[in-house]
C-alpha positions in Angstrom: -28.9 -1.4 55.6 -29.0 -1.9 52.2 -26.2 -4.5 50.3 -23.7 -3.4 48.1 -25.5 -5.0 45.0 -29.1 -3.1 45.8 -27.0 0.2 44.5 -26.2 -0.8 41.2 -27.7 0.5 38.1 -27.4 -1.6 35.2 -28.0 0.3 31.7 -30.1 -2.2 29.7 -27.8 -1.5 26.1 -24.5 -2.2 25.9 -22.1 0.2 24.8 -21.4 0.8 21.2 -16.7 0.5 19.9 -17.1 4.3 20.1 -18.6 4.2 23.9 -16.2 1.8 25.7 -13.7 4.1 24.0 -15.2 7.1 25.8 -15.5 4.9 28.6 -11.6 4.2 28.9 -10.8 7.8 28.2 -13.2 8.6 31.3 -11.3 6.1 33.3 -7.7 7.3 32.3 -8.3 10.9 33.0 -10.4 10.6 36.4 -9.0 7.6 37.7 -11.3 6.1 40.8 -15.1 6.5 40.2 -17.6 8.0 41.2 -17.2 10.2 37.8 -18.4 13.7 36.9 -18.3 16.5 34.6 -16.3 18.9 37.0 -13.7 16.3 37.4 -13.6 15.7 33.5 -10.8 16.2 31.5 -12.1 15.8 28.1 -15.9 16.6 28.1 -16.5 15.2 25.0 -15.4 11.9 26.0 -17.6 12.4 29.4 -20.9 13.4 27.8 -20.6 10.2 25.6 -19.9 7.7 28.4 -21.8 9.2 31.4 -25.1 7.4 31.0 -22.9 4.2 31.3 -21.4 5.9 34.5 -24.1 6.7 37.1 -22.9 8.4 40.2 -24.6 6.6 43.2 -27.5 8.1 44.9 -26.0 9.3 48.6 -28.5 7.5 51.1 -28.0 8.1 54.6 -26.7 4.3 54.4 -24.1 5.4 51.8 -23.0 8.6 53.4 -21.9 6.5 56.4 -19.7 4.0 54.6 -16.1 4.0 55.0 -13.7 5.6 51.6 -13.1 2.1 50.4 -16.5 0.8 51.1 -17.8 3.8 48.9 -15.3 2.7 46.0 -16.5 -0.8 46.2 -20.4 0.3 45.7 -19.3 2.5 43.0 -17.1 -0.5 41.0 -20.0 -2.5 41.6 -21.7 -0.1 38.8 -20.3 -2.3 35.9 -18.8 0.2 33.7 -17.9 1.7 36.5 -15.4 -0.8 36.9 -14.8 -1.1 33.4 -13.6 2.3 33.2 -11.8 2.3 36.2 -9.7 -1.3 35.4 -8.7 0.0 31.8 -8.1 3.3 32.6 -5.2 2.1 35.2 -4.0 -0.8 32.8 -3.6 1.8 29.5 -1.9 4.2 32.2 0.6 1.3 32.5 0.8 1.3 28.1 1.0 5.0 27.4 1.9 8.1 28.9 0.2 11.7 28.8 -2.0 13.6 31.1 -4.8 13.6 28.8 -6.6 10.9 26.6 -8.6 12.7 24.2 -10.8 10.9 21.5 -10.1 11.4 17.6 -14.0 12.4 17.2 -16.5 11.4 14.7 -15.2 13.3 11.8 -13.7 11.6 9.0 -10.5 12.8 7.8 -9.2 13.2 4.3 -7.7 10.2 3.2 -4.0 10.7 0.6 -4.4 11.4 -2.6 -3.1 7.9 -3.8 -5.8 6.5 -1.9 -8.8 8.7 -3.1 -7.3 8.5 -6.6 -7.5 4.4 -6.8 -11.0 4.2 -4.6 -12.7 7.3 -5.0 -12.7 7.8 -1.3 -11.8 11.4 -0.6 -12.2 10.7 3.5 -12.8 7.5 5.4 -12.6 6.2 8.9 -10.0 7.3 11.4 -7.0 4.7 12.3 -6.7 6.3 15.7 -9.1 5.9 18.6 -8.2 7.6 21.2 -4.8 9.9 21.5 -2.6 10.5 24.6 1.3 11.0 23.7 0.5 7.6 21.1 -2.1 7.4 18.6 -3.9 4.7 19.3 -6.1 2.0 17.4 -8.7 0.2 19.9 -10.5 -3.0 19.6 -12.2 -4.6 22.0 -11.8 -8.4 22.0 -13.4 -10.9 19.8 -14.9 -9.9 15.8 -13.3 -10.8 12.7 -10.0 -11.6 12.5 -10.1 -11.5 9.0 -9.9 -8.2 7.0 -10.3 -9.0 3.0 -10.5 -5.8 1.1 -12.5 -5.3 -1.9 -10.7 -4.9 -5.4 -9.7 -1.0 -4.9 -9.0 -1.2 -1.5 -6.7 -4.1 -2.2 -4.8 -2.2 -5.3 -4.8 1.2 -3.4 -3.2 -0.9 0.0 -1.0 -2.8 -2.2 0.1 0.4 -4.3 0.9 2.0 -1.1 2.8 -1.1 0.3 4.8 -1.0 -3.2 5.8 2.8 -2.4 6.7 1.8 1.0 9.1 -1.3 -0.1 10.6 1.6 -2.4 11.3 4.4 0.6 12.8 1.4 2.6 15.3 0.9 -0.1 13.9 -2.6 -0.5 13.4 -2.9 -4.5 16.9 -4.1 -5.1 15.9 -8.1 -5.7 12.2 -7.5 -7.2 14.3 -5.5 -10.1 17.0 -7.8 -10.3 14.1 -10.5 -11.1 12.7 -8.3 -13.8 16.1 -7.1 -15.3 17.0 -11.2 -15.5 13.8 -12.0 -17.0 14.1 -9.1 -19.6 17.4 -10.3 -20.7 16.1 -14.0 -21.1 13.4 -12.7 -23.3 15.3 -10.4 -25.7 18.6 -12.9 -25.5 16.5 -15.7 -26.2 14.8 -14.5 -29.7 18.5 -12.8 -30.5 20.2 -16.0 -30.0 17.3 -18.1 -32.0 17.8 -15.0 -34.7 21.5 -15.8 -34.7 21.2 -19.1 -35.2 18.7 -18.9 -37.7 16.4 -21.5 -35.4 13.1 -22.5 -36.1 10.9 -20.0 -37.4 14.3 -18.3 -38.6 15.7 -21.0 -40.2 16.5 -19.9 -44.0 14.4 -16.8 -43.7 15.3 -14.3 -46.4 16.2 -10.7 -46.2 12.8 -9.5 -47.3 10.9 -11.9 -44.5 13.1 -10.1 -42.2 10.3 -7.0 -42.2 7.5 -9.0 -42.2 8.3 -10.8 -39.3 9.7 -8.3 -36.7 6.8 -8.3 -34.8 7.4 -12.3 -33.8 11.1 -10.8 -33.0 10.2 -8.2 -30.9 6.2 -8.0 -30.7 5.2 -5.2 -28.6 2.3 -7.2 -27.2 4.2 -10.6 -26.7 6.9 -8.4 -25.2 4.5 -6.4 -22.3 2.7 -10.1 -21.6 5.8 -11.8 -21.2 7.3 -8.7 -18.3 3.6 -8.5 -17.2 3.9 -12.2 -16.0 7.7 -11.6 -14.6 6.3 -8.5 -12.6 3.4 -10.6 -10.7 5.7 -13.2 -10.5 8.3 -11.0 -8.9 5.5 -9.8 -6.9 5.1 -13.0 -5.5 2.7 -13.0 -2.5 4.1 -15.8 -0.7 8.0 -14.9 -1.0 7.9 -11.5 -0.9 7.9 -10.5 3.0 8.9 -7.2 2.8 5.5 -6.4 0.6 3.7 -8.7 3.5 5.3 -6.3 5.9 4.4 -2.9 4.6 0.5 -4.2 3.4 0.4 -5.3 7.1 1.7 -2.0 8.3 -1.1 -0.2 6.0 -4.0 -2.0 6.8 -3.3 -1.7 10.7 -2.1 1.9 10.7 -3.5 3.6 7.8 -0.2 5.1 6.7 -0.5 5.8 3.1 -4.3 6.3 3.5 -4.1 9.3 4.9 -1.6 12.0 4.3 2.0 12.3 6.0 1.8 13.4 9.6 -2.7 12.7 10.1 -3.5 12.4 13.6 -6.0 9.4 11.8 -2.6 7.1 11.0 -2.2 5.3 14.7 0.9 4.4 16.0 0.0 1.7 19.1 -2.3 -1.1 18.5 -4.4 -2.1 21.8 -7.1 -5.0 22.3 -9.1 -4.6 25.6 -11.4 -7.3 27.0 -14.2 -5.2 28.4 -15.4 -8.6 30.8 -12.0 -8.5 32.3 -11.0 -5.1 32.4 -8.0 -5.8 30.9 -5.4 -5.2 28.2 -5.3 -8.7 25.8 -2.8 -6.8 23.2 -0.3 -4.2 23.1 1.3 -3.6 20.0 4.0 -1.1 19.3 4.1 -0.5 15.4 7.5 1.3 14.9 8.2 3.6 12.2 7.2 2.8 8.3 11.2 2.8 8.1 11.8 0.9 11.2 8.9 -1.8 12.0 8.5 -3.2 15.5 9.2 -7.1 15.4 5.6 -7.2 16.9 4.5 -5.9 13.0 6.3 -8.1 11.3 5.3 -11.6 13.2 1.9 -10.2 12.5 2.5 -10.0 8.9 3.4 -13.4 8.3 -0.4 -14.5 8.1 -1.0 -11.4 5.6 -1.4 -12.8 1.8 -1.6 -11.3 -1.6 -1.5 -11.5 -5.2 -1.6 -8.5 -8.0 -2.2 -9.1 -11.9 -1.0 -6.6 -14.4 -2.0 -5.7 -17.8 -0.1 -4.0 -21.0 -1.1 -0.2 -20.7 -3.6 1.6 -23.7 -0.9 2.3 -26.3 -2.2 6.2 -27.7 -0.2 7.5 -30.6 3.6 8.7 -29.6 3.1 12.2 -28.3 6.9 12.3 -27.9 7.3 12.7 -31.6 5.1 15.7 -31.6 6.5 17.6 -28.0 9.5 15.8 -26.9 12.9 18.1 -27.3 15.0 16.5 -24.6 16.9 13.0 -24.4 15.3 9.8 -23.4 16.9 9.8 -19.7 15.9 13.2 -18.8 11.7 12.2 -18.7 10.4 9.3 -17.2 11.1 5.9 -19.8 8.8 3.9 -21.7 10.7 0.4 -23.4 8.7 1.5 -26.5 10.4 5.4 -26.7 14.0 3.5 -25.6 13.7 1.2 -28.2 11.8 4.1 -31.1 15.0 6.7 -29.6 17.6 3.8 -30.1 16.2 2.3 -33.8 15.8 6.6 -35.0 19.7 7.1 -33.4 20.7 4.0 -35.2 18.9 5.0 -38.1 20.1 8.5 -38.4 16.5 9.6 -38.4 15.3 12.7 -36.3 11.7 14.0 -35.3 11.2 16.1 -38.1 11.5 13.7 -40.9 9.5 11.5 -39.3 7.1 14.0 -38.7 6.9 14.7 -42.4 6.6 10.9 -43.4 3.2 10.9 -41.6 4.6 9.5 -38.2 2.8 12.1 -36.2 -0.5 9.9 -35.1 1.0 6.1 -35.6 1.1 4.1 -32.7 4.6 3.4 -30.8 3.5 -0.2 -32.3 3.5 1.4 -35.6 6.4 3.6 -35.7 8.6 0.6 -34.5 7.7 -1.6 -37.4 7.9 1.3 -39.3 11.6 1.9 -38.4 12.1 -1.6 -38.5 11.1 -1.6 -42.7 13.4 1.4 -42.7 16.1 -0.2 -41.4 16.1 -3.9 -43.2 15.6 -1.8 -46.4 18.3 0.1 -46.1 20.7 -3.3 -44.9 19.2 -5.2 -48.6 20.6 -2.7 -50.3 24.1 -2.4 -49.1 24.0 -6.0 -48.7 25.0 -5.4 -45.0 24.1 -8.6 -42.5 20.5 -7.8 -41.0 20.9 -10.9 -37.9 24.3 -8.9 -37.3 22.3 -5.0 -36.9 19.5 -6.9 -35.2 22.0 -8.5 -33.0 23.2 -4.7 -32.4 20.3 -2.7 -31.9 19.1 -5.7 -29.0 22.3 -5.6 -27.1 21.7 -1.5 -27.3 18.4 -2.0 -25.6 19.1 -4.1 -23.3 21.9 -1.8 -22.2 19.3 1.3 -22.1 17.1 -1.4 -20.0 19.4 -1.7 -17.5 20.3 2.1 -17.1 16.8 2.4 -16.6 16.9 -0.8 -14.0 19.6 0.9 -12.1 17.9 4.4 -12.1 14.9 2.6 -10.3 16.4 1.1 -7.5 17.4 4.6 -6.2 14.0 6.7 -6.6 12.6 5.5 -3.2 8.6 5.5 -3.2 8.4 6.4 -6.9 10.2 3.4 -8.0 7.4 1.5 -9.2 6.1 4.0 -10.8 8.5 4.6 -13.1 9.0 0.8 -13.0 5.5 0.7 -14.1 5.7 3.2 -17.0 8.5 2.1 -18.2 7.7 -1.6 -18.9 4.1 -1.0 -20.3 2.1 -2.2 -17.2 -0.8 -1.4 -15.0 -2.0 -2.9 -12.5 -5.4 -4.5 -13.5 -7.0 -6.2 -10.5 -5.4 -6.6 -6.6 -6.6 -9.2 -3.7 -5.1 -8.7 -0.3 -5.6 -10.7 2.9 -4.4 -10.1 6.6 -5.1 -12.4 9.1 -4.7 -12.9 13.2 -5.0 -9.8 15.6 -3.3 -7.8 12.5 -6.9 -8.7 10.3 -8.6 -7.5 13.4 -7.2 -4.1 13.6 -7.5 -3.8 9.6 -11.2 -4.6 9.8 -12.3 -2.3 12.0 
């Protein structure tokens, strides 16, 4: 009679990610071997895996073996027992009748996503789908997933929208509203007491020197630099967290609801026939602990730059208040100088303002108003003084408004201090960088 071993049939190539899933899907639905198509439950997991699944040819020898005997020469196939090993450990991680595969379509990826990469579909998240959705990797690879420039702003962009919907901005906007203040108090107080470059300035230097006062430019460098610092890779977990989430998951890749965004996270070891890692995500607004161990490896870093200034439409279409559109620091402070100043659209309009830059129209406003205080031999550090504490108090309406607008906050954060992000690196490491890679 002929051994055990003499009815094996060993496929000379290995199988590919996308086989051994097909593979575990065969073994989940069909349970013991030896495996067919009439006994298949999803046939297009079958027809992929089957030439890794020989049935065993039925000697006279074979037909006269015992039940168990026969399930021993068919586990001796080795996928065989591959299948039949994983299949019964994920039956133990998940539950549904049925494990399907997500297929080799790529879906549509979100429209934040396609907008920042230019990737209107990409790779699926999800594997293989029972009642979970669920990522696969078998063990071993990179553990290391380090995403090229657009990948990195669109994942941190994403991660940024998620901090916001998990009420989570209230500290990185309490950094920036400080920092604001410091900047602004610091030139008012220096302008108060005529300090260095103030120091026995006359009225008529006043004009000439109210960009050093309030420079638009020094102005969006200085809150570019307290934005990436308030962005701080290394302190800011909750970013760490919802990058980590991203990369794994591909929520915020793909739109709300996608089959491709996965929900479970499982490592197999093919060798072994066993599960290595089973990791429960949880919800974007309520992350598994298992997520956020993983995400204290993640790392990242943003810089920001001052946005193209393009001539102030608002003077040409703008009919409402400030607070009823999305802000800009340049239209609070142009609004607060033309309230101030007594000035409306119109006259402005007809003084040639139409196609200035906001740059422009603020100096301009500013030579209207020192003008104006010469002549009445009013105290210009005393209106300057003023017209700062007024901004900073239309700052800080703004500041407030932004904590409560969920995954929009940083946009309108964004807008309204000037900024853009110009360039993006992110970094996650461990089994997490494993399941972003792939």
């Amino acid at each position: 009679m002929k051994s055990f071993k003499q009815h094996m049939v060993i496929t000379e190539a290995g199988p590919t990610g996308a086989e051994y899933e097909s593979i575990i899907a065969v073994g989940y639905n069909q349970g013991k071997p030896p495996y067919s198509s009439s006994k298949s439950k999803d046939s297009g997991s079958f027809s992929k895996a089957k030439k890794f699944l020989p049935k065993t040819k039925e000697t006279k020898q074979y037909k006269e073996l015992k039940p168990k005997e026969k399930l021993a020469v068919s586990l001796e196939k080795p996928y065989n027992d591959t299948a039949y090993k994983l299949g019964l450990a994920m039956r133990s991680m998940t539950t549904g009748k049925v494990m399907t595969q997500a297929g080799s379509k790529q879906p549509s990826t979100s429209s934040l996503w396609n907008g920042i990469t230019g990737k209107g579909v990409d790779t699926s998240k999800t594997d293989v789908m029972t009642n979970d959705k669920i990522s696969l990797k078998k063990k071993g690879g990179s553990q290391l997933m380090s995403a090229s420039r657009y990948e990195a702003m669109a994942t941190l962009l994403g991660g940024l929208e998620m901090v916001g919907e998990n009420n989570q901005i209230v500290d990185i906007v309490r950094r920036i509203n400080n920092d604001f203040d410091k900047f602004l108090g610091k030139s008012v107080t220096s302008f108060r007491q005529k300090k260095g470059e103030f120091a026995n300035m006359k009225p008529a230097e006043y004009a000439e020197k109210n960009e050093k006062l309030l420079g638009l430019d020094k102005m969006h460098n200085e809150l570019s630099d307290s934005l990436s610092q308030a962005l701080d890779g290394k302190k800011n977990k909750n970013i760490k967290e919802a990058i980590t989430y991203i990369a794994t998951t591909g929520y915020k890749k793909f739109p709300k609801n996608s089959v491709a965004i996965a929900n479970r996270l499982i490592e197999f070891d093919p060798n072994k026939g066993i599960i290595t890692h089973n990791i429960k995500t949880g919800t974007p607004r309520n992350m598994s602990g298992q997520m956020k161990s993983m995400a204290a490896a993640t790392s990242f870093y943003v810089n920001f730059k001052t946005s193209k200034i393009n001539p102030y439409s608002a003077l040409r279409t703008r009919t409402g208040k400030f607070e009823e559109h999305n802000p800009t620091l340049n239209g609070l402070i142009i609004e607060t100088l033309m309230k101030d100043l007594n000035v409306d659209t119109q006259s402005l309009l007809n003084e040639g303002y139409a196609f200035f830059t906001e740059e422009k129209i603020i100096e301009g406003l500013f030579d209207k108003a020192f003008s104006s205080l010469k002549k009445l031999g009013k105290s210009i550090k005393n209106w300057f003084s003023n017209i700062v504490s007024k901004i900073v108090e239309g700052a800080q309406k703004v500041f407030k408004r932004v904590k409560g607008l969920g995954q929009k906050a940083f946009e309108v954060l964004f807008d309204f201090l000037g900024v853009e992000m110009s360039n993006a690196n992110v970094r996650v490491k461990g089994i997490a960088g494993g399941f972003a890679n792939k």
